[in-house]
TIBA-949817 format. One record per atom (N, C-alpha, C): residue in one letter; y, x, z. Coordinates in steps of 0.001 Angstrom, whole numbers, plus 524288, in hexadecimal, padded with zeros to 5 digits. Atoms other than C-alpha are relative to their C-alpha. Example, Ala and Ser with C-alpha at 12.3 -4.5 7.8 and 13.67 -1.06 7.14 Angstrom:
// residues 2
a7FB5A8037A80000;a7EE6C8300C81E78;a804B08038480000;s7FB5A7FCCC7FFC4;s7FBDC8356681BE4;s804427FCFE802DA;
// end
This chain:
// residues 282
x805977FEDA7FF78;xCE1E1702309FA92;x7FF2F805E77FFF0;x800BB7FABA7FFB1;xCDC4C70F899FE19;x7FA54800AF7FEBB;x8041780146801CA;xCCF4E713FC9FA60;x7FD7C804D380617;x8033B7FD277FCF6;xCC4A071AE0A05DF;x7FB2280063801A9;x805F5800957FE14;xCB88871CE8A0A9C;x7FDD080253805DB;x801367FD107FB89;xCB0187225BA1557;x800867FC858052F;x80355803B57F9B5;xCAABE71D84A2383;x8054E7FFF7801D6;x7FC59802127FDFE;xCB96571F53A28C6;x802077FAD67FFF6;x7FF3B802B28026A;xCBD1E71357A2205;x7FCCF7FA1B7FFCD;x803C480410801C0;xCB0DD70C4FA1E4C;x7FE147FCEA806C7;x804008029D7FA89;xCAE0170AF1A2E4E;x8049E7FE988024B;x7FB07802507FE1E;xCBC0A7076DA3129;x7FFE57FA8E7FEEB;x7FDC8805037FFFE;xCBEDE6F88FA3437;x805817FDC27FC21;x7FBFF800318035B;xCC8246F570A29B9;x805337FC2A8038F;x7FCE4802D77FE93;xCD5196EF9AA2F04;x801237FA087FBD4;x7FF62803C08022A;xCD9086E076A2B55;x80361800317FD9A;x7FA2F7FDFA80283;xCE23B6E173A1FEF;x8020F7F9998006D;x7FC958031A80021;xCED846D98CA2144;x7FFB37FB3B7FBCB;x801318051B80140;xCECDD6C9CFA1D8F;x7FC237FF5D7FD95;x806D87FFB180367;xCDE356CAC6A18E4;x7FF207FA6080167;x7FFD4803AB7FFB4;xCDE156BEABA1F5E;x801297FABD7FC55;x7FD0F8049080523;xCE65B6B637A14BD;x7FCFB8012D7FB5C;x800607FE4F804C9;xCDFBB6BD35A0A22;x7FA2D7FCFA7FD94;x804C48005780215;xCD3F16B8ABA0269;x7FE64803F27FAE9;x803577FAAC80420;xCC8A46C0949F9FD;x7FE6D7FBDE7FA71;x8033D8026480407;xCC3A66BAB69EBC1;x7FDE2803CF7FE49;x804697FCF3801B9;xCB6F46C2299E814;x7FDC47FD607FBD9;x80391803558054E;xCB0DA6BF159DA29;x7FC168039280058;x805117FCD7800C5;xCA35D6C38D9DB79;x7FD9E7FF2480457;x803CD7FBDD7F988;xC98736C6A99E776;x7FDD3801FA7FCB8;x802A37FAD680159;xC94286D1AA9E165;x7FFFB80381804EF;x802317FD9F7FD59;xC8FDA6DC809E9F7;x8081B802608023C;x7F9FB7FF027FE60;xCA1596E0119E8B5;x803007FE2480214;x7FB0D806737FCB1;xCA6276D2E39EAB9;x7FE468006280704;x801BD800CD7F8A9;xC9E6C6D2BA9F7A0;x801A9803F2803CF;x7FDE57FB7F7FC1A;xCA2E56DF999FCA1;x805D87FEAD80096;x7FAD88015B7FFC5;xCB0E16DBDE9F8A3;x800227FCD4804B2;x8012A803C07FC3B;xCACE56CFC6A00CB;x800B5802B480746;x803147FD3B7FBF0;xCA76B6D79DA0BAB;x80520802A0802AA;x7FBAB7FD9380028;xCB2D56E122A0C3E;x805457FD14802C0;x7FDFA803FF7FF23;xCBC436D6EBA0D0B;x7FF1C7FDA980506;x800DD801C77F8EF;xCB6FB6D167A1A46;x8003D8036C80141;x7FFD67FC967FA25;xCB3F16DCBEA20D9;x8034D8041C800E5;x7FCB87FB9D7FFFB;xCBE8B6E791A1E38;x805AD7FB0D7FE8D;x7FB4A802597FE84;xCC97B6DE5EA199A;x8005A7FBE88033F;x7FF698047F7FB49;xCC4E86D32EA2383;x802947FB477FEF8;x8000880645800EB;xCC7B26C7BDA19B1;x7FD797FC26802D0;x802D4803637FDBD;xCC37E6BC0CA1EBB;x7FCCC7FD977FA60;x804428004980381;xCB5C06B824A18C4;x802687FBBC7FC3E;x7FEDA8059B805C0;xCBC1C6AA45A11FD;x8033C801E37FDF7;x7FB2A7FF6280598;xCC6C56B020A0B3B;x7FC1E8037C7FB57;x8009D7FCC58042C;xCBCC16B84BA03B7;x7FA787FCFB7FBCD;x80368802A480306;xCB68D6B14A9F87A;x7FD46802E57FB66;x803417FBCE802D5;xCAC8D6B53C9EFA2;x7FDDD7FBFF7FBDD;x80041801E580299;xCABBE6B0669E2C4;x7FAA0800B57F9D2;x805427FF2C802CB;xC9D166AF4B9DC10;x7FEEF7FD2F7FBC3;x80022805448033B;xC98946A9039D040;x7FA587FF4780016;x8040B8028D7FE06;xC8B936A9F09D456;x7FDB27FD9F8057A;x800AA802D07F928;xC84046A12B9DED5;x7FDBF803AF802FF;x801237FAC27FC2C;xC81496AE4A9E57C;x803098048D7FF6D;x7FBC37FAA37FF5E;xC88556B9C29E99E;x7FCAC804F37FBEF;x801327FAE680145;xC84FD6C9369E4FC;x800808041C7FB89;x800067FD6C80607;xC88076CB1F9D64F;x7FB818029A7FE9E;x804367FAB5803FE;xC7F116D5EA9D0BC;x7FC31800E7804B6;x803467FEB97FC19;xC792F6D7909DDDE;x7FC817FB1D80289;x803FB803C67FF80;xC6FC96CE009DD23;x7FCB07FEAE8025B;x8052F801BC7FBED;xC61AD6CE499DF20;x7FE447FA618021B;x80085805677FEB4;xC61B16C02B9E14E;x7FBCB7FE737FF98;x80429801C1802D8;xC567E6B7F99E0E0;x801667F9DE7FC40;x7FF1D804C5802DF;xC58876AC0B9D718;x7FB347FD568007D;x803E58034A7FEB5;xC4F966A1239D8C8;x7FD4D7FFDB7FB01;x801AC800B28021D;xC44F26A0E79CF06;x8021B804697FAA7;x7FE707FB74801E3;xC49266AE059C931;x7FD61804148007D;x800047FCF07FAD3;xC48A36B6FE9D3B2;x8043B8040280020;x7FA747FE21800B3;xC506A6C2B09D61A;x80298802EF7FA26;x7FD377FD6D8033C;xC5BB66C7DE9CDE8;x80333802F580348;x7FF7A7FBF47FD4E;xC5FEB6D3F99CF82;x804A9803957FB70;x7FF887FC0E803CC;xC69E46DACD9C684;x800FD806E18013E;x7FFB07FC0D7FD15;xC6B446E6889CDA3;x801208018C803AB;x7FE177FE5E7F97E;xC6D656EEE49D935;x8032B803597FF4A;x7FBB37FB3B80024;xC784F6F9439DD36;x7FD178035E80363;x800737FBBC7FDE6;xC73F37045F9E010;x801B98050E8046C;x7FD127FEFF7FC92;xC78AC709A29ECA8;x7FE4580443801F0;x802E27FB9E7FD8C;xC78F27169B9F3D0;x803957FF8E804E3;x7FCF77FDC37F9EF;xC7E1671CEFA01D6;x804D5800777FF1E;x7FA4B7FEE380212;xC8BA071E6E9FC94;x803127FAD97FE59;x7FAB88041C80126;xC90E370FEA9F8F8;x8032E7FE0B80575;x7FD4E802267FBA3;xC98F4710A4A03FC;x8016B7FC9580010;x7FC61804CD801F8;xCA12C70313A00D0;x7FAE07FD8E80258;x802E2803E47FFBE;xC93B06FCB3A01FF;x7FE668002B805CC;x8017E7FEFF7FB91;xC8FA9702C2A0D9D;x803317FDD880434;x7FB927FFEC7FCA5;xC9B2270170A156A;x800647F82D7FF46;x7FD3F805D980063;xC9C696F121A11DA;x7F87A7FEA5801D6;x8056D8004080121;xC8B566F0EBA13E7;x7FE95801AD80719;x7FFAE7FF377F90C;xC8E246F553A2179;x801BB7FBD2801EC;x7FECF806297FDBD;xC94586E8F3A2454;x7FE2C7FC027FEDA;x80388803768023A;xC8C3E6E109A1D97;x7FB0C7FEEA803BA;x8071F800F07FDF6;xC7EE86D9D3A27F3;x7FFC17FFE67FC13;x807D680183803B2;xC71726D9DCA219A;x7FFD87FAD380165;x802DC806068003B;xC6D626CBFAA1F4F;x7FAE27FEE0802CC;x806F2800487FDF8;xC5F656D0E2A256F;x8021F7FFA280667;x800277FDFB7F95B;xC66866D685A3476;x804D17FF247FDF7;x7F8917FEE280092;xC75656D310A355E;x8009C8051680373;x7FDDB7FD347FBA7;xC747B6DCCAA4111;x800BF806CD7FC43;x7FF727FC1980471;xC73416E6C4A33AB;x804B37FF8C7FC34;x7FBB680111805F0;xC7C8E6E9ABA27B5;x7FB43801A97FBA9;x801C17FF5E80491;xC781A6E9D4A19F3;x7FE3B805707FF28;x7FE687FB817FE07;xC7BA36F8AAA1C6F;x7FA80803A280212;x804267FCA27FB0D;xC70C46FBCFA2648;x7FBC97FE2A7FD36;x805FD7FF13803A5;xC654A6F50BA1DE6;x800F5802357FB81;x8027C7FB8D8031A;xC68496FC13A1393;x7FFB68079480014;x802B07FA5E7FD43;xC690E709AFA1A0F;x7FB5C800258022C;x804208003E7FE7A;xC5E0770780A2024;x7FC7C800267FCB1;x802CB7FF2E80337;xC574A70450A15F8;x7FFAF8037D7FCB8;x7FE7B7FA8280321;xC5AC97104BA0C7E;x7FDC4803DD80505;x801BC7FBC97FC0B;xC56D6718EFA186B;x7F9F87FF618004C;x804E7801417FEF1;xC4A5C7129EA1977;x7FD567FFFC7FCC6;x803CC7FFAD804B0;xC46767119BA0D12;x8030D801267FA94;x7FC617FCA680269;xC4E9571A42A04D8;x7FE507FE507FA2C;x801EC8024C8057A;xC4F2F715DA9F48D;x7FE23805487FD6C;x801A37FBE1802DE;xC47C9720E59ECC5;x7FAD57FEFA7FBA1;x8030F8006F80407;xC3E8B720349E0F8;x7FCA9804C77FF11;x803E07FA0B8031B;xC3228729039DD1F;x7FFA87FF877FB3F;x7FFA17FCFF80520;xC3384727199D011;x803B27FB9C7FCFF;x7FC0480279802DA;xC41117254C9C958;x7FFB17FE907FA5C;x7FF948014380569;xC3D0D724479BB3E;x7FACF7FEE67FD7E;x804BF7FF1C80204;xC30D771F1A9B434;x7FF577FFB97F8B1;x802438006880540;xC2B13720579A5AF;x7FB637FCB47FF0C;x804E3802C37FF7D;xC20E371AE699F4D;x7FCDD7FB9C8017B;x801E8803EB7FC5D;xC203770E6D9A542;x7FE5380013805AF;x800F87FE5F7FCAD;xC2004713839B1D6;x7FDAE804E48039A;x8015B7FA347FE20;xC1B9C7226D9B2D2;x80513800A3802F5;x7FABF7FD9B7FCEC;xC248E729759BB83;x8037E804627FC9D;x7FD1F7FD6F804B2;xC2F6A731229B167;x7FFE3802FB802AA;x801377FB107FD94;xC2E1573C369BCA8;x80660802377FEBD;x7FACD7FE007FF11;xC3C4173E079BD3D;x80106803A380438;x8003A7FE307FC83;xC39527448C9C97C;x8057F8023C80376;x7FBE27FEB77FE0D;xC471F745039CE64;x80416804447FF55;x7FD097FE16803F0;xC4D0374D1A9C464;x8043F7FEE87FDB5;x7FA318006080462;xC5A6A74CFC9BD10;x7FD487FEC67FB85;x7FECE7FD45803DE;xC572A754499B207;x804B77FFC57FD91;x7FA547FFB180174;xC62DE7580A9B045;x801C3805A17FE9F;x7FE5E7FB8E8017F;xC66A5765A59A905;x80578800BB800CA;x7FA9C7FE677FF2F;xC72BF76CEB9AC17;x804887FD477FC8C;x7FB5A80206803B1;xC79A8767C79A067;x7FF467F9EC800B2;x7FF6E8065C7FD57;xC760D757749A638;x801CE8010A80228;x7FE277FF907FAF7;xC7A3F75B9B9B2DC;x804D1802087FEBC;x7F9807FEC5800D7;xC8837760509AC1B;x800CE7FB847FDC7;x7FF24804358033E;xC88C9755B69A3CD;x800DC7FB228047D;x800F8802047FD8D;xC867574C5F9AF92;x804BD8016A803A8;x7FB2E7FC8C7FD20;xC919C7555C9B7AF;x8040A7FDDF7FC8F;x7FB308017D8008A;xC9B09753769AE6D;x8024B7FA1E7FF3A;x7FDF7805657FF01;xC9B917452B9AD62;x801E77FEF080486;x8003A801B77F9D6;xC9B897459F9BC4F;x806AB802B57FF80;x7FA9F7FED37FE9C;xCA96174D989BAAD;x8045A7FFA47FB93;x7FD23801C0804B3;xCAF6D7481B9AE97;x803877FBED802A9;x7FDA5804BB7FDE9;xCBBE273F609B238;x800137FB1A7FE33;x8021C8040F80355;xCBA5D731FA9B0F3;x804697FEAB7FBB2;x7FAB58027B804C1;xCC6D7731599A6EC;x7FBE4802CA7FB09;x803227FF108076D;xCBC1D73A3D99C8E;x7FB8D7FCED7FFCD;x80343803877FFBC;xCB2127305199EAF;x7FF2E7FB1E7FEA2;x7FF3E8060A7FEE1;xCB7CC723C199CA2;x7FDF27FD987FA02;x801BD8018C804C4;xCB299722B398D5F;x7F9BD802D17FF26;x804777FE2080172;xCA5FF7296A98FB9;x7FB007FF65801CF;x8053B802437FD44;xC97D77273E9904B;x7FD44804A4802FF;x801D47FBC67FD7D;xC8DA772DDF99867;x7FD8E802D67FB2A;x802B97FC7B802B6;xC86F87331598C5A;x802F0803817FD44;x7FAE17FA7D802DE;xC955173A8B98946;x80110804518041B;x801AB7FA167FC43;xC91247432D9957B;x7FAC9801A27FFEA;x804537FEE38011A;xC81CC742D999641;x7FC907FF787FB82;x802EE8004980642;xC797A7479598996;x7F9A67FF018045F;x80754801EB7FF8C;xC6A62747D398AEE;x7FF4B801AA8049B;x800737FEFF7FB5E;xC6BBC75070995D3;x7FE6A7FE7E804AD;x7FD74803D47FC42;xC6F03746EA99E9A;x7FB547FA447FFF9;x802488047E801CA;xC6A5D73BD299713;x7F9977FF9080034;x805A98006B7FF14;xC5B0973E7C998F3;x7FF208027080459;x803647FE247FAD5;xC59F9744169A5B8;x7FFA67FB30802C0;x80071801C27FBCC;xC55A173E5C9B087;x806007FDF080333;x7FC7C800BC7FB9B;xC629D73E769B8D9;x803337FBB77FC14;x7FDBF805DD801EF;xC67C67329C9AE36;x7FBF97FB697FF90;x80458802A47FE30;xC5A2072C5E9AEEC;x802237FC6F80567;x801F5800BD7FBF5;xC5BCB72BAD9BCD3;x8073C7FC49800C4;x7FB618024D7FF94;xC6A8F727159BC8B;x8027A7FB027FC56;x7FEA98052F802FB;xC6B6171D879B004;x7FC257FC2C8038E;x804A0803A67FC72;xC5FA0715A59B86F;x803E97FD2F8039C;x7FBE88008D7FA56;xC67B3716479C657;x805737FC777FE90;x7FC198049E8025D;xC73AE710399BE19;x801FC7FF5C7FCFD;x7FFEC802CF80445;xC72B470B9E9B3D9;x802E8801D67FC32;x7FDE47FC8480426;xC776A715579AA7F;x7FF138005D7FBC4;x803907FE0F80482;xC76BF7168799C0B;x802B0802F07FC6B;x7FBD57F9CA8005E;xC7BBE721FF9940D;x804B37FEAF7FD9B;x7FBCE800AF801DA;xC855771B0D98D34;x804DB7FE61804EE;x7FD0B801037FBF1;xC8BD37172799AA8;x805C9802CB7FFF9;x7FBBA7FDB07FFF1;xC98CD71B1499EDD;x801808042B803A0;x7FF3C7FA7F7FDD9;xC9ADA72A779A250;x802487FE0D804B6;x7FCB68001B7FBB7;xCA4ED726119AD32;x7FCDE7FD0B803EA;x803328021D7FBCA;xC9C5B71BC09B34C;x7FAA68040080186;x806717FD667FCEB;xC8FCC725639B411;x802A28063D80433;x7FB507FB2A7FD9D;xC9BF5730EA9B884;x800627FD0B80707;x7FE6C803527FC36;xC9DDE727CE9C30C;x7FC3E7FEB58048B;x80487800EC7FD21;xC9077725619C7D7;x7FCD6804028022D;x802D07FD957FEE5;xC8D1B7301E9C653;x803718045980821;x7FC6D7FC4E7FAC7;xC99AA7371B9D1DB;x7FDAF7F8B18041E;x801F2801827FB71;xC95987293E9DA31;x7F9BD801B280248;x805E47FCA47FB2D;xC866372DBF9DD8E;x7FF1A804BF7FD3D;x801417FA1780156;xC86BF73C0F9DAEA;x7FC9F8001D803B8;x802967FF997FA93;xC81B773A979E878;x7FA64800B67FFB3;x8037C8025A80033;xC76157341D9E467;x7FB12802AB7F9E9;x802A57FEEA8067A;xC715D73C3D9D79F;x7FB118017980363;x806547FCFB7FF2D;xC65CB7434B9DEF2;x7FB987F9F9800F1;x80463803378000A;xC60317359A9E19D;x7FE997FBB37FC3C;x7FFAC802F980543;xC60D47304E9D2BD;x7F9A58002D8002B;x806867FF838011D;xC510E735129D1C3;x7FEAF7FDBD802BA;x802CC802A87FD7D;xC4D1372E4F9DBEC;x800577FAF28040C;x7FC228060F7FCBF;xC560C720F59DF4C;x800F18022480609;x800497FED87FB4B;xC5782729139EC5D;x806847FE787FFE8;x7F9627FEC980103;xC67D9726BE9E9DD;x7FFCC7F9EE80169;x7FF1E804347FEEA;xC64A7718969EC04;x801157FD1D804FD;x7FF1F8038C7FBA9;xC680170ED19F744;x7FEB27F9857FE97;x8017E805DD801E2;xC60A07003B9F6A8;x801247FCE4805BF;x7FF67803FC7FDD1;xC63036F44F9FCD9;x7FA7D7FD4780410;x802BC8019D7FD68;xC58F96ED61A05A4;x7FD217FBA57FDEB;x800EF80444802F9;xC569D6E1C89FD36;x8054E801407F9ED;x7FB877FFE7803B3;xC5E296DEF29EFF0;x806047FE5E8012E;x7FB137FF5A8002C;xC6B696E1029EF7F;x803627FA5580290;x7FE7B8045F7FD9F;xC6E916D35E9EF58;x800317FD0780575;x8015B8005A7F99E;xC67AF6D17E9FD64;x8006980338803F5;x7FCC17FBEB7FE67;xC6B6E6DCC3A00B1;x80603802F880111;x7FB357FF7B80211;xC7A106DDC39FE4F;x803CD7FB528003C;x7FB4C805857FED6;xC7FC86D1C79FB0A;x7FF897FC3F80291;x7FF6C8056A7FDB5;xC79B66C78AA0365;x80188801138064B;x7FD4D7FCF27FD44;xC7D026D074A0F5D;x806BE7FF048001A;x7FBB67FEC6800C3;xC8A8E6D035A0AB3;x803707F95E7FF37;x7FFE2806308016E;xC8A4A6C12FA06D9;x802497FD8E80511;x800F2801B87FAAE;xC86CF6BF0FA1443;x8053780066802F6;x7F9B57FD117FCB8;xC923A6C7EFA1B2B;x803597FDEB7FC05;x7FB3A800728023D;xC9C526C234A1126;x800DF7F97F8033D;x800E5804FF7FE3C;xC965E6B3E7A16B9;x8035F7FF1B80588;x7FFD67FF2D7F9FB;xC97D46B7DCA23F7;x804E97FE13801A5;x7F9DF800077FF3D;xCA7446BAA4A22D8;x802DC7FADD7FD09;x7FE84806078010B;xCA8766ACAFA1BC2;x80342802867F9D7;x7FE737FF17805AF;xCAAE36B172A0CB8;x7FDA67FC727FC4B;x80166803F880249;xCAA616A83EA041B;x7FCFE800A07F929;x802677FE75805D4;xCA1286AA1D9F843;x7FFC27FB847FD01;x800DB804A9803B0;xCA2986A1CF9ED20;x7FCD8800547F937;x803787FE868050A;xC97496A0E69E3E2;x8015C7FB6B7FC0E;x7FF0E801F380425;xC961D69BCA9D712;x804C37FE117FD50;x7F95680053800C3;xCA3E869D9C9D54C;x802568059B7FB4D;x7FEAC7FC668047B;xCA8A66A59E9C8DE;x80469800987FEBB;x7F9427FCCE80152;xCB5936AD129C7A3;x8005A7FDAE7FA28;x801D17FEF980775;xCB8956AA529B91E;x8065B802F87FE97;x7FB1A7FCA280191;xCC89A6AFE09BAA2;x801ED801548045C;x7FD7D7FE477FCDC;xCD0D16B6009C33D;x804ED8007F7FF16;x7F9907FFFE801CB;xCE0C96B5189C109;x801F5802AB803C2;x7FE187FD407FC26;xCE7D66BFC69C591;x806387FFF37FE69;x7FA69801CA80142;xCF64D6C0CF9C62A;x800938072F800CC;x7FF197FA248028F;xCFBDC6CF519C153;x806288015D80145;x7FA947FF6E80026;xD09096CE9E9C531;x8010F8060B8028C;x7FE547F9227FDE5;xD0F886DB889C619;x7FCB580383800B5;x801667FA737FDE5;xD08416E5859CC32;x7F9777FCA580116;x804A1801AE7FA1E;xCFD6E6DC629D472;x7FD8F7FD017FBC7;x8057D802DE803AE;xCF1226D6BB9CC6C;x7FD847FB9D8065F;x80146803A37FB12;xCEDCD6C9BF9D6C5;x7FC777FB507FE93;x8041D805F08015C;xCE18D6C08A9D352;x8029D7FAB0801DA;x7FCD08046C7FE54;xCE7E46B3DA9D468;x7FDC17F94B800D6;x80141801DD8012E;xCDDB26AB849D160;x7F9D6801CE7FF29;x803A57FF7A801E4;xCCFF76A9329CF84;x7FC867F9D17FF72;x802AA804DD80221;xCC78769F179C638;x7FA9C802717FFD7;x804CF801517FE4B;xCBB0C69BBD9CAA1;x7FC527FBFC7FCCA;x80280804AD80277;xCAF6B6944D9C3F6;x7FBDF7FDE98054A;x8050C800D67F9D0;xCA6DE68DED9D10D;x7FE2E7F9927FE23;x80183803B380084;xC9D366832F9CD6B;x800F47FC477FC48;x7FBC9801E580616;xCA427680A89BF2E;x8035F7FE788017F;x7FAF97FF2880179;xCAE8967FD29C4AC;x803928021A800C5;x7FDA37FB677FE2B;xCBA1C686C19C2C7;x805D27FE6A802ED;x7FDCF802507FCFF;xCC477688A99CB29;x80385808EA801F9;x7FDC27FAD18007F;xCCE2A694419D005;x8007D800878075C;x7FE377FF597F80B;xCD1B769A989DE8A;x804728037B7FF93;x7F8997FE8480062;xCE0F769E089DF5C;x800DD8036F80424;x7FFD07FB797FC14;xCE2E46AB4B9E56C;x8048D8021880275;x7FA857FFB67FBEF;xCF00B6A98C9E85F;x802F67FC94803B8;x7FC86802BC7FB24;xCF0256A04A9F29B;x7FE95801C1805B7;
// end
């Protein structure tokens, strides 16, 4: 395996790797990963859609990416991902993906379109008071000594990090301005968190700091995520004849360790109470 990126690559036709044919896929999950795995799988390695199974334990696909409506509920929603111009991976598999509305579209093109057309931005990022405007006015506040403090986490290696919190780099400084306001919100940060994960977030959208004040850093979907994303993806996994199997629950996996090579060998299933295994070495 090699690792790369960039339009050379991403717009290249992948060649058929050798006996893909004989091979089959076991996926535990449709989560928003399992399905790309899915996805991936047909169209760059050019599995064939029935060898690739997809193993759910609920009677619907999407994991976390919900939005569903439940009958006599309504919707549930546990959250969204937050996406910008830069998840290449998504982009690049979102291009091949029809829209459910125009097949003669990709997923791809309504949501550029839409971000162009009606770009995500907020007039007022923070309120008090039950609703006054906190007049953050698109400010840091951030004094020379936050803005070092904030620097050096950004160039600390992650081997001095690995036991420390964020409040063993940012004091008050930090901790009452605005520019952690505007970033514990965005995700979900809290000061006891872990230095390396906010080190981390913070070198992926450096890109994106000038549009913390005003959600301008954002990229939304057209509908919720769920209708947006995964039933799109549902669809195109349908298409190529992948076999999704709901209400079906992993509960072990037996792998065999011999020597050098770690090889799943096995997997027990619970489907409809009952249980039952699928033998990965025949």
């Amino acid at each position: 395996m090699y690792y790369s990126a960039g339009n050379y690559e991403a717009f290249a036709t992948p060649q058929k790797p050798a006996n893909v044919d004989g091979k089959s896929a076991y996926i535990v999950g449709s989560g928003l990963a399992a399905l790309s795995a899915a996805c991936y799988l047909v169209r760059d390695a050019q599995m064939k859609g029935e060898h690739v199974h997809i193993l759910e334990k609920d009677p619907i696909p999407g994991g976390a990416c919900d939005g569903y409506h439940y009958e006599n509920l309504g919707y549930v929603m546990r959250g969204g991902r937050e996406m910008d111009n830069h998840f290449e991976c998504m982009w690049d598999l979102f291009r091949s993906i029809p829209s459910i509305e125009d097949e003669n579209h990709t997923v791809l093109d309504e949501y550029y379109w839409l971000n162009k057309a009606d770009p995500n931005y907020s007039l007022c990022r923070a309120t008090r008071n039950r609703g006054e405007d906190a007049h953050t006015d698109g400010k840091f506040g951030l004094s020379d000594k936050a803005a070092m403090e904030i620097m050096r986490l950004f160039m600390t290696p992650d081997e001095g990090l690995y036991d420390k919190k964020i409040t063993d780099f940012f004091d008050d400084e930090v901790l009452n301005s605005n520019f952690w306001m505007y970033w514990r919100t965005m995700f979900a940060f809290e000061n006891w968190h872990s230095a390396l994960e906010m080190k981390r977030y913070l070198q992926r959208y450096i890109h994106h700091i000038g549009g913390l004040p005003d959600f301008t850093a954002l990229r939304f979907t057209r509908y919720n995520q769920y209708e947006s994303m995964i039933l799109p993806m549902v669809k195109y996994l349908e298409g190529f004849g992948v076999q999704f199997h709901y209400d079906t629950k992993v509960t072990n996996i037996a792998f065999d360790c011999a020597g050098s090579k770690k090889q799943a060998t096995r997997i027990d299933i619970l489907h409809d109470g009952q249980e039952s295994s699928i033998d990965l070495t025949e």
